[in-house]
mmJSON file of the N, C-alpha and C atoms, coordinates in Angstrom:
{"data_MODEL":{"atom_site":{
"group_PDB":["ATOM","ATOM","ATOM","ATOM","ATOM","ATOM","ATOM","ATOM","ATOM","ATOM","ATOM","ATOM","ATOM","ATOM","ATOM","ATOM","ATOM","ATOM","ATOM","ATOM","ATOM","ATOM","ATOM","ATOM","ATOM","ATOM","ATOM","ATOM","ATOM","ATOM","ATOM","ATOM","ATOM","ATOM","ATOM","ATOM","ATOM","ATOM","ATOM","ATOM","ATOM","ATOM","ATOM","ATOM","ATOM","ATOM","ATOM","ATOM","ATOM","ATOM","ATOM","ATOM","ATOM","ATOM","ATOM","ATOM","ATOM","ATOM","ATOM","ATOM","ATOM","ATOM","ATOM","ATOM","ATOM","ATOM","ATOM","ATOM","ATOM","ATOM","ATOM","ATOM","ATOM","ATOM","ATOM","ATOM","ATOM","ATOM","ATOM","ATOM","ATOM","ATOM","ATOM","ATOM","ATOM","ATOM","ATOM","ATOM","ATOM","ATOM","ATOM","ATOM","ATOM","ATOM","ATOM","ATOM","ATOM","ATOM","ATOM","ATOM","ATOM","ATOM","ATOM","ATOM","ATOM","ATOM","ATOM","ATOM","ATOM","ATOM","ATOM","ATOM","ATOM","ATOM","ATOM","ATOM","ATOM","ATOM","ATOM","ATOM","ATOM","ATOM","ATOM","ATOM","ATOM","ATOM","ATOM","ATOM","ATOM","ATOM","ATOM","ATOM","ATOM","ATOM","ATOM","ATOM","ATOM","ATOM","ATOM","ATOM","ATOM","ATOM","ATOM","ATOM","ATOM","ATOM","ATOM","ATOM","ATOM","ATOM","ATOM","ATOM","ATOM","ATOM","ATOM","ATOM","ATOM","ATOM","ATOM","ATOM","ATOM","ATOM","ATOM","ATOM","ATOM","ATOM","ATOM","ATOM","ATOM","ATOM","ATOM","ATOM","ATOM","ATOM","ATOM","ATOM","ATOM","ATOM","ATOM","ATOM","ATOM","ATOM","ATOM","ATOM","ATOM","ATOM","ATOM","ATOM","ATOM","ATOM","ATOM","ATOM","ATOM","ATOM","ATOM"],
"id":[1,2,3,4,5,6,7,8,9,10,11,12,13,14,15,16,17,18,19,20,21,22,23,24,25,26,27,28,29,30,31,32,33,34,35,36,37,38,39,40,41,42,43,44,45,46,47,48,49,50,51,52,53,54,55,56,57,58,59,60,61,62,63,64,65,66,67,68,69,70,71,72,73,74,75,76,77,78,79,80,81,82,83,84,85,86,87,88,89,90,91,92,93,94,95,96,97,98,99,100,101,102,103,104,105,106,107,108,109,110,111,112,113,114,115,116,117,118,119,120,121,122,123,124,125,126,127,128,129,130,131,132,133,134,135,136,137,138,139,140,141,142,143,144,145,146,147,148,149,150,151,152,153,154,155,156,157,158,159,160,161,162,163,164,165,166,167,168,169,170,171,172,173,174,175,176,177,178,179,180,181,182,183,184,185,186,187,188,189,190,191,192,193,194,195],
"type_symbol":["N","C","C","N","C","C","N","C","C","N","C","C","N","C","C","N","C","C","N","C","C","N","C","C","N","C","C","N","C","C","N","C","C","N","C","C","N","C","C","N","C","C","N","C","C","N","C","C","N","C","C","N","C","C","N","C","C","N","C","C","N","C","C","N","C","C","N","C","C","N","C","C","N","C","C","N","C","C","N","C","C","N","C","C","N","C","C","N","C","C","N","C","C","N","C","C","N","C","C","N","C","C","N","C","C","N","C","C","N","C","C","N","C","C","N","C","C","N","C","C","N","C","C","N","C","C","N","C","C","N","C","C","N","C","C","N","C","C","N","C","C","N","C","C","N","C","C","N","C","C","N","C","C","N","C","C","N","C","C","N","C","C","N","C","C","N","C","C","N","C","C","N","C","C","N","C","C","N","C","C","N","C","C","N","C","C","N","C","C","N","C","C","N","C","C"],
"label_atom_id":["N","CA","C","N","CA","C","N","CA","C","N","CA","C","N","CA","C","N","CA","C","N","CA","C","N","CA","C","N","CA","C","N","CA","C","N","CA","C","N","CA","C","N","CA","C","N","CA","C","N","CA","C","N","CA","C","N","CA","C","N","CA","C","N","CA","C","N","CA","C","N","CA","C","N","CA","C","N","CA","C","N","CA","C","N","CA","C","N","CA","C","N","CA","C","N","CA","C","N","CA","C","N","CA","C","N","CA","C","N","CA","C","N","CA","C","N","CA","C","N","CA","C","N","CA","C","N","CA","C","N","CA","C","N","CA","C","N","CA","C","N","CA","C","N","CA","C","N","CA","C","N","CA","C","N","CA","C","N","CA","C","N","CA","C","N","CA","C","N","CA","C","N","CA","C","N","CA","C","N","CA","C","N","CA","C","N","CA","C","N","CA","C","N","CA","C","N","CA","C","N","CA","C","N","CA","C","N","CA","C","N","CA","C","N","CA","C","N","CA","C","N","CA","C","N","CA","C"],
"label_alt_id":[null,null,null,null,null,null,null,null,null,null,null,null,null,null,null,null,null,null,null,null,null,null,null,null,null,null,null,null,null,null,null,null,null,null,null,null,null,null,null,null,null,null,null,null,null,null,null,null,null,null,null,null,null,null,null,null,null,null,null,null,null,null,null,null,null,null,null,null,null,null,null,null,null,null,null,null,null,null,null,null,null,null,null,null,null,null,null,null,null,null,null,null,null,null,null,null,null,null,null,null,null,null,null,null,null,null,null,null,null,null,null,null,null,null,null,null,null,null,null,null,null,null,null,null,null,null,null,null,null,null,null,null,null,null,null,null,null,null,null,null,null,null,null,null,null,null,null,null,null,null,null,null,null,null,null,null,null,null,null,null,null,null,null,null,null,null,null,null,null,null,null,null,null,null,null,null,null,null,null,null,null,null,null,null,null,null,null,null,null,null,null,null,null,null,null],
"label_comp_id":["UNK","UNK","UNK","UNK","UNK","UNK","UNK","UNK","UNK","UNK","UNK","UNK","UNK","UNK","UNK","UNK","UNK","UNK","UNK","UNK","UNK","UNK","UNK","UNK","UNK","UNK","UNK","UNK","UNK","UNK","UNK","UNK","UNK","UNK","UNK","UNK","UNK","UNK","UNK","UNK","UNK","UNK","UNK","UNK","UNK","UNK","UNK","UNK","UNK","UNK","UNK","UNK","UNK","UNK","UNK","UNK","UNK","UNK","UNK","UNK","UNK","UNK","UNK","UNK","UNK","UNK","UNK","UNK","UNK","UNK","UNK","UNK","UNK","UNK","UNK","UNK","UNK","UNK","UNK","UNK","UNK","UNK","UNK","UNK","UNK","UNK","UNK","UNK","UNK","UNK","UNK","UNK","UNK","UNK","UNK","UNK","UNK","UNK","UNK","UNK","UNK","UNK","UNK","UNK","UNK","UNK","UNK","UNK","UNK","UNK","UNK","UNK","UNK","UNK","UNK","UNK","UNK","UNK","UNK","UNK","UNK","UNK","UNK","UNK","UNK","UNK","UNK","UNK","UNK","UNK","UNK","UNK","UNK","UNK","UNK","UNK","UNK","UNK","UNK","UNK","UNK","UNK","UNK","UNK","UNK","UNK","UNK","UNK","UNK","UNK","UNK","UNK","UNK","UNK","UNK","UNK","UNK","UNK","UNK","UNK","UNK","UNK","UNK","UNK","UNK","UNK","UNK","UNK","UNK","UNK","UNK","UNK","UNK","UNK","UNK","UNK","UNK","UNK","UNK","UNK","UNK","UNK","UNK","UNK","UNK","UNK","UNK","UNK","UNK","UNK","UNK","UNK","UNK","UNK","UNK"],
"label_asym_id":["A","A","A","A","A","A","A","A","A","A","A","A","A","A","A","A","A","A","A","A","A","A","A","A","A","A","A","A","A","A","A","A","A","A","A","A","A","A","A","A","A","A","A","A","A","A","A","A","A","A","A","A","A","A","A","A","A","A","A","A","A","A","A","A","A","A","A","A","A","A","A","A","A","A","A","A","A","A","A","A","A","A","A","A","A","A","A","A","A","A","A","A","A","A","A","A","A","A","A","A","A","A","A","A","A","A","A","A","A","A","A","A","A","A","A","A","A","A","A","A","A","A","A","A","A","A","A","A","A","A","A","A","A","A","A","A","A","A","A","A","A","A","A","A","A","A","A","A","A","A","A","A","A","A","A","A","A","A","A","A","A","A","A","A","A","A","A","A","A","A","A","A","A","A","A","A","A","A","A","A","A","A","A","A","A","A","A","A","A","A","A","A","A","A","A"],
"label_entity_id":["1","1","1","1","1","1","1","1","1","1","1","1","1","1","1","1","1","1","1","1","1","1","1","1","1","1","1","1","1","1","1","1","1","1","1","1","1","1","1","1","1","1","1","1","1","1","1","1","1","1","1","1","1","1","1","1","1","1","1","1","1","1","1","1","1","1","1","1","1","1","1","1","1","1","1","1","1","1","1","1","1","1","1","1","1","1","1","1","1","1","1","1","1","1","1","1","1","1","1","1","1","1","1","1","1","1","1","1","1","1","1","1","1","1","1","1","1","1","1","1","1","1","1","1","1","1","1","1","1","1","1","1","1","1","1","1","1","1","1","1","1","1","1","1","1","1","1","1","1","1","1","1","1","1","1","1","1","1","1","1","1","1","1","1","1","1","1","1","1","1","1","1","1","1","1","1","1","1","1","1","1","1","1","1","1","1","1","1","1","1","1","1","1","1","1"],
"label_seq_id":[1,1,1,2,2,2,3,3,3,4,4,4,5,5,5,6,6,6,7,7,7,8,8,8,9,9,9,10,10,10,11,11,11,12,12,12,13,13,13,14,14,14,15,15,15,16,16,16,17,17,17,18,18,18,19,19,19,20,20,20,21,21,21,22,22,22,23,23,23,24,24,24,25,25,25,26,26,26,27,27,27,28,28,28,29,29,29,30,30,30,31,31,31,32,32,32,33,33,33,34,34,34,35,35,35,36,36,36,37,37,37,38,38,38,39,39,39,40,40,40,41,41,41,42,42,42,43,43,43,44,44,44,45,45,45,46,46,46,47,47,47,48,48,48,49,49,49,50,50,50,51,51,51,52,52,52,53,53,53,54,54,54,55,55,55,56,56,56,57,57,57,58,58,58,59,59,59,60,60,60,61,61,61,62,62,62,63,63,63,64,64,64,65,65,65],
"pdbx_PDB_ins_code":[null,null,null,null,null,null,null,null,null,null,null,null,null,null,null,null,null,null,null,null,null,null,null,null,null,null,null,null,null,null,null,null,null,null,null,null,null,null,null,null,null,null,null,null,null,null,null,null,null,null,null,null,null,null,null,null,null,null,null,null,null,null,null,null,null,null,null,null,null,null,null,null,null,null,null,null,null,null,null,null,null,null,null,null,null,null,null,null,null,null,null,null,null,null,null,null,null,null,null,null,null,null,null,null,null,null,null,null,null,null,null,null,null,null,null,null,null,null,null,null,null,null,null,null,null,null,null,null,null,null,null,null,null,null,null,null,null,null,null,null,null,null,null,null,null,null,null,null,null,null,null,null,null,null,null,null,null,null,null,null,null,null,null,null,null,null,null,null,null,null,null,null,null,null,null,null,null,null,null,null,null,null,null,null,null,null,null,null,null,null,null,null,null,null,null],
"Cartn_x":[45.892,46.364,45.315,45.559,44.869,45.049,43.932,44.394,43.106,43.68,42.578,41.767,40.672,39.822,40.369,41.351,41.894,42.868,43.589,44.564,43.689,42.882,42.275,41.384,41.011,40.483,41.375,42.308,43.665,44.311,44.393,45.069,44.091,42.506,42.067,42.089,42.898,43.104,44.392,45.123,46.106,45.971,44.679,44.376,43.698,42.931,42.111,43.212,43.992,44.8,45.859,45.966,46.817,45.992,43.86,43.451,43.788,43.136,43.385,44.082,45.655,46.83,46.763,46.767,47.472,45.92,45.039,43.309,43.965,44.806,44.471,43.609,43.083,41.491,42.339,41.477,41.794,40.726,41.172,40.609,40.307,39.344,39.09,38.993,39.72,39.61,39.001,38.239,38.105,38.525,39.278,40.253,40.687,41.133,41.909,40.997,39.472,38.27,37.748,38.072,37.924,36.336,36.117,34.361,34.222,35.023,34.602,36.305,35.374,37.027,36.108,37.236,37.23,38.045,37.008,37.333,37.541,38.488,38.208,37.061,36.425,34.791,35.219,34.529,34.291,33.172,32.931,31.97,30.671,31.59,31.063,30.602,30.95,30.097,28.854,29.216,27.786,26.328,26.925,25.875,25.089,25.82,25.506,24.797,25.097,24.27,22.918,23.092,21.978,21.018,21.518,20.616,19.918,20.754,19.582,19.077,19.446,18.612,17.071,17.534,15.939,15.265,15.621,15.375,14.55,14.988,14.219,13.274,13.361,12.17,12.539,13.941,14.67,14.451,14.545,14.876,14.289,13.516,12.893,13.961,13.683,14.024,13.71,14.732,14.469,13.132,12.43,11.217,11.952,11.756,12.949,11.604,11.807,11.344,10.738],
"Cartn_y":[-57.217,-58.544,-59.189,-59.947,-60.577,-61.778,-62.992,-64.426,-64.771,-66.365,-66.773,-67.938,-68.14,-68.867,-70.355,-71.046,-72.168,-71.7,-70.925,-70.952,-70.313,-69.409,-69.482,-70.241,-70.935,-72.273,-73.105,-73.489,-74.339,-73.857,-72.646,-71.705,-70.957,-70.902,-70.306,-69.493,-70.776,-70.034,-69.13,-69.395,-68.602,-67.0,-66.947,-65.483,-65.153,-65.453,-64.852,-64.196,-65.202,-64.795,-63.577,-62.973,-62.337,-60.757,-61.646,-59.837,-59.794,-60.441,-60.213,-59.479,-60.152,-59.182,-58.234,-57.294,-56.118,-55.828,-56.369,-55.211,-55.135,-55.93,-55.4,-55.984,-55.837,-56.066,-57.429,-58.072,-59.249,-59.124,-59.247,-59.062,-60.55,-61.137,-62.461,-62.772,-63.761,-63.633,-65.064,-65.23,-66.124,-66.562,-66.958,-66.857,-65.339,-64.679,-63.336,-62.235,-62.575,-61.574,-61.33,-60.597,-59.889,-60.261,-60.734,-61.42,-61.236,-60.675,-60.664,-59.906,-59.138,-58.254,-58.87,-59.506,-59.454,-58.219,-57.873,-56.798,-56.675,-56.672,-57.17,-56.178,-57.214,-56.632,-55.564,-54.698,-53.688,-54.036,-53.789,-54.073,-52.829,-51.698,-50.398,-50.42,-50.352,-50.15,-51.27,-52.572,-53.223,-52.567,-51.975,-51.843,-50.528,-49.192,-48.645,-48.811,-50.125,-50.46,-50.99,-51.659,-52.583,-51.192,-49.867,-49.108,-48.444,-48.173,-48.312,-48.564,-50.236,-50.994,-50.981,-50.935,-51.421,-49.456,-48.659,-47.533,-47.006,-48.175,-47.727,-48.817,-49.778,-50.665,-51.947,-51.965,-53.012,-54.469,-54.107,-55.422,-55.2,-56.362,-55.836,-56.157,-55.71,-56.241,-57.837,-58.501,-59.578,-59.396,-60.736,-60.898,-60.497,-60.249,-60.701,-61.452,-62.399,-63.01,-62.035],
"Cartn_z":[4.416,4.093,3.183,1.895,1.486,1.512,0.867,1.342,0.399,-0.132,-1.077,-0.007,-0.499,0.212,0.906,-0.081,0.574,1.365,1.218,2.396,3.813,3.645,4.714,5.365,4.625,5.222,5.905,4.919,5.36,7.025,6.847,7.851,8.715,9.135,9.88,11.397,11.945,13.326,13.401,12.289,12.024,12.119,10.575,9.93,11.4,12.374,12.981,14.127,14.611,15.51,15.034,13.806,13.661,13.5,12.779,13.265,14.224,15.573,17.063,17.277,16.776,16.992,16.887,15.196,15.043,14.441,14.313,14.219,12.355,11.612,10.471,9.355,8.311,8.102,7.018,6.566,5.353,4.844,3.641,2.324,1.655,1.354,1.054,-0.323,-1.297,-2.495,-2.877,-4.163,-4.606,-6.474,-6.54,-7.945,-8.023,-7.508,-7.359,-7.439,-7.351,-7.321,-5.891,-5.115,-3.625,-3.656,-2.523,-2.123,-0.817,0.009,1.618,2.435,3.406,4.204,5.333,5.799,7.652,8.481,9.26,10.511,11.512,13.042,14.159,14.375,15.405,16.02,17.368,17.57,18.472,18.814,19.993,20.891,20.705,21.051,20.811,19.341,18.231,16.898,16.84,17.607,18.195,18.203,19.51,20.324,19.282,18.704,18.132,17.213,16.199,14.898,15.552,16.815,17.336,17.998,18.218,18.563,17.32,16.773,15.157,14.553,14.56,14.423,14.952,16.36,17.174,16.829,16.657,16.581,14.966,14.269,13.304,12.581,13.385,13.397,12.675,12.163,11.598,12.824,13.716,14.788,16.561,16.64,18.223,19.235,19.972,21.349,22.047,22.299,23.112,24.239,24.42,25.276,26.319,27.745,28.99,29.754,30.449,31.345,32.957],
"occupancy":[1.0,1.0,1.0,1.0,1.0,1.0,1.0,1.0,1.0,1.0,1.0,1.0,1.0,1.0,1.0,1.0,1.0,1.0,1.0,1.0,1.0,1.0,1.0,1.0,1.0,1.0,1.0,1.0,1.0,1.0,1.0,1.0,1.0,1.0,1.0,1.0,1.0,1.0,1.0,1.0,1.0,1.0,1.0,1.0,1.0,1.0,1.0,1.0,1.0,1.0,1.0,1.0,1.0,1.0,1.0,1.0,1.0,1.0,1.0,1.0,1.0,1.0,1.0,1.0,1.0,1.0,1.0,1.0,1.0,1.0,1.0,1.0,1.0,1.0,1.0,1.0,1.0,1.0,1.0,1.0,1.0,1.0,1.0,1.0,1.0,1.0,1.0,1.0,1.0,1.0,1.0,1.0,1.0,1.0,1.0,1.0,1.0,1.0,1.0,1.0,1.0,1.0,1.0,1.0,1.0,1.0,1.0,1.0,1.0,1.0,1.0,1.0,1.0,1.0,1.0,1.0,1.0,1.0,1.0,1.0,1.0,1.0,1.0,1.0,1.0,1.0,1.0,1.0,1.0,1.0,1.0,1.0,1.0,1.0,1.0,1.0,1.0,1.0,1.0,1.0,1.0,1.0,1.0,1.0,1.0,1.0,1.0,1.0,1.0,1.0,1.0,1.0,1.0,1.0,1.0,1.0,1.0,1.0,1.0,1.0,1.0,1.0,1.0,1.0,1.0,1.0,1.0,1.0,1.0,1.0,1.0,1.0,1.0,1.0,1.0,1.0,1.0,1.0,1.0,1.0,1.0,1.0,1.0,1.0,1.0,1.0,1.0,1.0,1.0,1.0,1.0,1.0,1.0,1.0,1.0],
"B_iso_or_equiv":[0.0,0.0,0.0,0.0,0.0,0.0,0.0,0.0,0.0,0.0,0.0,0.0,0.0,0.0,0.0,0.0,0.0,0.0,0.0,0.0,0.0,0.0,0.0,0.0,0.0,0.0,0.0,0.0,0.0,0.0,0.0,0.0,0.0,0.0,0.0,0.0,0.0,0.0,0.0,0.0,0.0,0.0,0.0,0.0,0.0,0.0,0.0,0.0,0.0,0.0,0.0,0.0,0.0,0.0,0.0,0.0,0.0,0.0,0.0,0.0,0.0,0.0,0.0,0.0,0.0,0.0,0.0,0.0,0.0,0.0,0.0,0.0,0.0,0.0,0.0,0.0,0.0,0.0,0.0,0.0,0.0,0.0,0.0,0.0,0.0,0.0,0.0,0.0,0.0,0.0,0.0,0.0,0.0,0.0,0.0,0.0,0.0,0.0,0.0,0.0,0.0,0.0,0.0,0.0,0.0,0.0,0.0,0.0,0.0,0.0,0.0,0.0,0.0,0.0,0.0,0.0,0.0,0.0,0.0,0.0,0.0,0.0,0.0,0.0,0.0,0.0,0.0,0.0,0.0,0.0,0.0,0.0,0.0,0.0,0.0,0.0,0.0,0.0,0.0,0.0,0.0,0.0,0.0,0.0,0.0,0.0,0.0,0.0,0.0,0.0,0.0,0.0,0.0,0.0,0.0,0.0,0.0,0.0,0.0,0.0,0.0,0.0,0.0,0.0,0.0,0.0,0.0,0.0,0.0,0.0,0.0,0.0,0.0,0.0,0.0,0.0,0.0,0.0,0.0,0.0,0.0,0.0,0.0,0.0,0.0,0.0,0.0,0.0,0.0,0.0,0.0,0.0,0.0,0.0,0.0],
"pdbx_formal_charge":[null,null,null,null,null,null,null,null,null,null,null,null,null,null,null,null,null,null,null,null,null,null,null,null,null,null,null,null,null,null,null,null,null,null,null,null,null,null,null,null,null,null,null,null,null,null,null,null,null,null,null,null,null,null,null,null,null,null,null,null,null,null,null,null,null,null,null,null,null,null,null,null,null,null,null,null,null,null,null,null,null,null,null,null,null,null,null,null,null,null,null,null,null,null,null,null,null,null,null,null,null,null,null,null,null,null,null,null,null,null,null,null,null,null,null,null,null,null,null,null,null,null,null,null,null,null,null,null,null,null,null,null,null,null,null,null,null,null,null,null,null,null,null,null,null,null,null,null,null,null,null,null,null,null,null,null,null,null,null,null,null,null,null,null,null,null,null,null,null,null,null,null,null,null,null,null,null,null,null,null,null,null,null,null,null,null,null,null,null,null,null,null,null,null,null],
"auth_seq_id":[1,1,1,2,2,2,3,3,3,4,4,4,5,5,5,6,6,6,7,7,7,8,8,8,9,9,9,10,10,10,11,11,11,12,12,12,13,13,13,14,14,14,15,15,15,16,16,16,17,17,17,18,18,18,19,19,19,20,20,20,21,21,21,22,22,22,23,23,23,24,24,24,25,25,25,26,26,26,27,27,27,28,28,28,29,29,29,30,30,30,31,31,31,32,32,32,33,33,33,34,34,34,35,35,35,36,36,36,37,37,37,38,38,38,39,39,39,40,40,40,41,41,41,42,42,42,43,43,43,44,44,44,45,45,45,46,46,46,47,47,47,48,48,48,49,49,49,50,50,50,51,51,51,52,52,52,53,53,53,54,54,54,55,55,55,56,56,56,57,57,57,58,58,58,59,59,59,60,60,60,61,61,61,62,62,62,63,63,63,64,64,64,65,65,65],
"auth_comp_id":["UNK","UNK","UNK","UNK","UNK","UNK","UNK","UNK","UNK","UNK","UNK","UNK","UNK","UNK","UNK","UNK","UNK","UNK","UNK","UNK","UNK","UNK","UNK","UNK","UNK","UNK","UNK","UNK","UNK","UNK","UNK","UNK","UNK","UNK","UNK","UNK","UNK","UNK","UNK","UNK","UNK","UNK","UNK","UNK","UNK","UNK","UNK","UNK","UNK","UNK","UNK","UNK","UNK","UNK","UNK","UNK","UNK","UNK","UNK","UNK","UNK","UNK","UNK","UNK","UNK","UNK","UNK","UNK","UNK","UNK","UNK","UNK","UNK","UNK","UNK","UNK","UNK","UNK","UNK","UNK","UNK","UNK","UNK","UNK","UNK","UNK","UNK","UNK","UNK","UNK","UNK","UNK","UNK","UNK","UNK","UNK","UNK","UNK","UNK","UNK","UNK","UNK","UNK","UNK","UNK","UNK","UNK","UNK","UNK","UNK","UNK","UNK","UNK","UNK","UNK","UNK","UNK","UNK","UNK","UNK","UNK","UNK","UNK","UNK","UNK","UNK","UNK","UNK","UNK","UNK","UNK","UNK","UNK","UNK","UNK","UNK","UNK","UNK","UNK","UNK","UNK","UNK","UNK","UNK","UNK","UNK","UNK","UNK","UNK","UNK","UNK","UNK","UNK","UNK","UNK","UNK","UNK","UNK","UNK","UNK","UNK","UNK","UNK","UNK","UNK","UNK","UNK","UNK","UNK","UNK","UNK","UNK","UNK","UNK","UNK","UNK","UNK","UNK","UNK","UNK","UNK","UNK","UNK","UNK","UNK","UNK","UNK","UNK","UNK","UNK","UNK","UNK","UNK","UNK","UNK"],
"auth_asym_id":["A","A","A","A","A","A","A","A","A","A","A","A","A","A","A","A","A","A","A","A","A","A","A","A","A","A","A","A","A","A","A","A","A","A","A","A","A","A","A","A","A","A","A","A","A","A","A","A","A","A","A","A","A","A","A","A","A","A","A","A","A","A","A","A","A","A","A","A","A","A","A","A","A","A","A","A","A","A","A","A","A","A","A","A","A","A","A","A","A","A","A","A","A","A","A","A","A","A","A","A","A","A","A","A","A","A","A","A","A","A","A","A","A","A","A","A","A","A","A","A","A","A","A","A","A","A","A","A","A","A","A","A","A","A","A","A","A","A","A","A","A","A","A","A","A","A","A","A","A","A","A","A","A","A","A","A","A","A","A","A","A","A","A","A","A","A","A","A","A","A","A","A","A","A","A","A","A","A","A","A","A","A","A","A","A","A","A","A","A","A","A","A","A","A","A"],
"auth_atom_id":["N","CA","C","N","CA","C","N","CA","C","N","CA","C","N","CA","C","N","CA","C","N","CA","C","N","CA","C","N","CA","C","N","CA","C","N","CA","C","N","CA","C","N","CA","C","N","CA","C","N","CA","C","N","CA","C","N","CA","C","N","CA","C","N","CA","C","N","CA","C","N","CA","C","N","CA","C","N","CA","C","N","CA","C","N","CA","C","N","CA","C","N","CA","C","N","CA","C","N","CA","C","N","CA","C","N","CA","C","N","CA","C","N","CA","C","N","CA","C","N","CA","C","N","CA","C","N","CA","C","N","CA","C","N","CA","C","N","CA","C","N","CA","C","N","CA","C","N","CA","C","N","CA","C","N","CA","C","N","CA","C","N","CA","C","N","CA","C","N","CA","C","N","CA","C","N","CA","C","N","CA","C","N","CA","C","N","CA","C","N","CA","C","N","CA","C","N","CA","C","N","CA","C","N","CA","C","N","CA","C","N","CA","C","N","CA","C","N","CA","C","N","CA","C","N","CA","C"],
"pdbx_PDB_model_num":[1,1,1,1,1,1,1,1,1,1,1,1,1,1,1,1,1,1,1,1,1,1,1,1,1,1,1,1,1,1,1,1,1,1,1,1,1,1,1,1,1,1,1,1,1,1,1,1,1,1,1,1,1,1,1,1,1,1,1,1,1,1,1,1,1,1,1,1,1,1,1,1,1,1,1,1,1,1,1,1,1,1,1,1,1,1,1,1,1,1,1,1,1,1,1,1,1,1,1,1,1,1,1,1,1,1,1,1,1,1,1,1,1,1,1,1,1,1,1,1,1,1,1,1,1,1,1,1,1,1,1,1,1,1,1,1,1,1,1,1,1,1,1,1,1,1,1,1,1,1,1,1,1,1,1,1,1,1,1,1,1,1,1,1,1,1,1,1,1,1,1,1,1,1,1,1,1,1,1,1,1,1,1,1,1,1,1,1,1,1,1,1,1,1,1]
}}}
């Protein structure tokens, strides 16, 4: 799905509720030049990037109390 920046502004809870729905990606335009895809989030590809992250020295670990 694509969508230009005002209507998704205009329409936000709309576009989000419909990734939710069916997980399909939007494509974000600004004067008909593509600038941003939204993706629904997985939890799992999370945690994965965040283990590579901290694994290759990109990002520490929270203090814990």
């Amino acid at each position: 799905m694509e969508v230009n920046i005002r209507d998704l502004k205009n329409r936000l809870s709309h576009y989000l509720r419909s990734l939710r729905e069916t997980g399909e990606e939007i494509i974000i335009k600004d004067r008909n030049t593509v600038i941003a895809k939204l993706v629904p989030f997985e939890q799992q590809d999370f945690h994965a990037q965040e283990r590579h992250l901290l694994a290759t020295g990109q990002m520490k670990a929270p203090m814990r109390r």
